[in-house]
DRENDO-1510 file (C-alpha; in Angstrom, 1 decimal, always signed):
<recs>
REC; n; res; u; v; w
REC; 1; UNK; -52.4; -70.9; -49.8 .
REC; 2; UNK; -48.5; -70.4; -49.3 .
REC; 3; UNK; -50.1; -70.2; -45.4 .
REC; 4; UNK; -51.4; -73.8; -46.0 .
REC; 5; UNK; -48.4; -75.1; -46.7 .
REC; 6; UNK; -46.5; -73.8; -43.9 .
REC; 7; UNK; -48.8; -75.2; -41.5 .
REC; 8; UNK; -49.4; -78.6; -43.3 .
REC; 9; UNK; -45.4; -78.6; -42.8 .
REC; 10; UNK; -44.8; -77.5; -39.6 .
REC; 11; UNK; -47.7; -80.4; -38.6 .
REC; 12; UNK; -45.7; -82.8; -40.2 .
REC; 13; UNK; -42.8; -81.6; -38.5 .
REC; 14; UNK; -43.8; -81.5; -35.1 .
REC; 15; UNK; -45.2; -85.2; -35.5 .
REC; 16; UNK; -41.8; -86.5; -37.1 .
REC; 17; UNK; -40.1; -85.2; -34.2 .
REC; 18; UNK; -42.6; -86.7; -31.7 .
REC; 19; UNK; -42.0; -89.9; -33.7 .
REC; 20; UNK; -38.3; -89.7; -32.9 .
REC; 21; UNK; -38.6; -89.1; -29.0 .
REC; 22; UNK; -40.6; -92.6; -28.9 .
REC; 23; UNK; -38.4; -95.4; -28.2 .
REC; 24; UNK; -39.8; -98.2; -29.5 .
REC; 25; UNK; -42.2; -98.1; -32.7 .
REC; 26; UNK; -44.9; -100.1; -33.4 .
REC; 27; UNK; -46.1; -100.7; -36.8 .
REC; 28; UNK; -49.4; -99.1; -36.3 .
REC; 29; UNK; -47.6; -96.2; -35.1 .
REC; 30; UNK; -45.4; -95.8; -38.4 .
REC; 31; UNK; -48.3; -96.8; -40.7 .
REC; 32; UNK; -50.2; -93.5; -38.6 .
REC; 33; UNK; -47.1; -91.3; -39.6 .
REC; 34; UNK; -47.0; -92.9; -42.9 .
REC; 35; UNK; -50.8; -91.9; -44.1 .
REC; 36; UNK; -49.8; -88.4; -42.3 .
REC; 37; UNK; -47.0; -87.9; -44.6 .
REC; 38; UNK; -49.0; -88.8; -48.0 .
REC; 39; UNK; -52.1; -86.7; -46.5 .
REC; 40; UNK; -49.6; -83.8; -46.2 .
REC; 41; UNK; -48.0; -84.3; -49.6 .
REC; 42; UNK; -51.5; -84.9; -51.3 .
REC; 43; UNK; -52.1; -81.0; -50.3 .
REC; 44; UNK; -48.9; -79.4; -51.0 .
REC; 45; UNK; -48.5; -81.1; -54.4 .
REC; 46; UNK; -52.2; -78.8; -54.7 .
REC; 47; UNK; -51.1; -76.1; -53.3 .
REC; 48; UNK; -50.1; -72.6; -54.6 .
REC; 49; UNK; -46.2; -72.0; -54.0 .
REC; 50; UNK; -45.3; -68.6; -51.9 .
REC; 51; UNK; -44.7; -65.9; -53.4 .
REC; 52; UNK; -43.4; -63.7; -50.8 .
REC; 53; UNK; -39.6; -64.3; -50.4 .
REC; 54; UNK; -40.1; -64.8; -46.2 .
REC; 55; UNK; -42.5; -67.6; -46.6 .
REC; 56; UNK; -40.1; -69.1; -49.8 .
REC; 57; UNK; -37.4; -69.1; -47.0 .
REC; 58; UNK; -39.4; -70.6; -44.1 .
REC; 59; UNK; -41.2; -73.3; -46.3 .
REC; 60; UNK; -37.8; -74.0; -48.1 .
REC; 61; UNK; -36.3; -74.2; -43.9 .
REC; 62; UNK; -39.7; -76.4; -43.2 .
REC; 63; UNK; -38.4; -78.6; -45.9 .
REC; 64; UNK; -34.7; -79.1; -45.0 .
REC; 65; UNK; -35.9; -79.8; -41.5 .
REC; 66; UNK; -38.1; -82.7; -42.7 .
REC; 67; UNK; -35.6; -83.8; -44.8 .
REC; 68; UNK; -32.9; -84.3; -42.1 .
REC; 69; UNK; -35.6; -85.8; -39.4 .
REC; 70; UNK; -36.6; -88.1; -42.2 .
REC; 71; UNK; -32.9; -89.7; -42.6 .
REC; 72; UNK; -32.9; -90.2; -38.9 .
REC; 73; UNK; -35.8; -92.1; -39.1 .
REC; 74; UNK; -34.8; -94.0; -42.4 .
REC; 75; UNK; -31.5; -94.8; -40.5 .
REC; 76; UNK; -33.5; -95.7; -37.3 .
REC; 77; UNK; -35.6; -97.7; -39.5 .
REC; 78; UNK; -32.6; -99.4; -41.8 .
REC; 79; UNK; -31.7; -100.3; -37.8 .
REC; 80; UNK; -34.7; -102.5; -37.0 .
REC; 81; UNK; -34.6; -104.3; -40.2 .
REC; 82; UNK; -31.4; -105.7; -40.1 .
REC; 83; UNK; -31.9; -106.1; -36.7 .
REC; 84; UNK; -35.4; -108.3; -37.4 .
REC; 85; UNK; -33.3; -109.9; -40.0 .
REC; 86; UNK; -30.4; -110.8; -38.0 .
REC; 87; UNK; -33.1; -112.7; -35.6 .
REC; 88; UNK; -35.1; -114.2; -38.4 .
REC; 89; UNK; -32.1; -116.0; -39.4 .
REC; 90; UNK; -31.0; -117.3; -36.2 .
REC; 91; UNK; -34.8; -118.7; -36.0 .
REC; 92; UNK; -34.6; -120.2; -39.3 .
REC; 93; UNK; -31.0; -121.8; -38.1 .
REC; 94; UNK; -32.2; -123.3; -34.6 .
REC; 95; UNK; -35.6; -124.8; -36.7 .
REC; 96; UNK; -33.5; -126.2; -39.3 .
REC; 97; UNK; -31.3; -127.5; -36.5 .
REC; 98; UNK; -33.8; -128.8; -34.5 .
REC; 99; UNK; -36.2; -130.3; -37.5 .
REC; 100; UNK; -32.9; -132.3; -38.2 .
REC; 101; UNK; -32.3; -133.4; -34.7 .
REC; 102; UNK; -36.0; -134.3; -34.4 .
REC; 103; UNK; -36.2; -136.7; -37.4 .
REC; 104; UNK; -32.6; -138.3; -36.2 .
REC; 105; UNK; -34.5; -138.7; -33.1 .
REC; 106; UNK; -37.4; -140.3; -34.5 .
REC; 107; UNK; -35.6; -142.7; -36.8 .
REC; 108; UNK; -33.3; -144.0; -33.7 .
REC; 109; UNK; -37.0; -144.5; -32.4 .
REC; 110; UNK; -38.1; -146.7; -35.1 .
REC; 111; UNK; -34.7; -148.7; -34.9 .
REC; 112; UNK; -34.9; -149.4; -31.6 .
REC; 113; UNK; -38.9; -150.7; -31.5 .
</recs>
């Protein structure tokens, strides 16, 4: 099975680093990665570990590699949320504003009919 988990990390690999060469991610695209990941995980946590000391090393090298890939993306990720929430403020800011001007508006209205 040590085979297995190779492979099932090298997959995972190779699509974490396709995820990073993509500019802009959709959430579709991350939720795809995402049910990758747990798929991949699902197996390994039922998978035999390798006995041979040259798989050890490569799975233990798969593993690092995933692990530094995977704080690029967090970081990447981290990114676009306080980016999103950066926005969401300044939306909440201009309604406010603009809720307040409106109902100033609308009482001069009333005053002046």
């Amino acid at each position: 099975m040590s085979q297995a988990m190779r492979e099932y990390l090298e997959q995972l690999l190779a699509e974490e680093i396709k995820l990073l060469g993509e500019t802009d991610w959709d959430f579709l695209r991350l939720e795809k990665w995402n049910a990758l990941r747990e798929e991949i995980f699902t197996r390994l946590r039922d998978a035999e570990l390798p006995t041979a000391e040259d798989e050890r090393t490569a799975v233990c090298k798969l593993i690092a590699d995933l692990l530094r890939v995977d704080a690029t993306i967090i970081t990447r990720l981290q990114s676009r949320l306080a980016e999103l929430s950066r926005h969401m403020t300044a939306t909440h800011r201009f309604r406010r504003s603009h809720d307040e001007a409106s109902s100033h508006a609308a009482a001069l209205l009333q005053q002046i009919v």
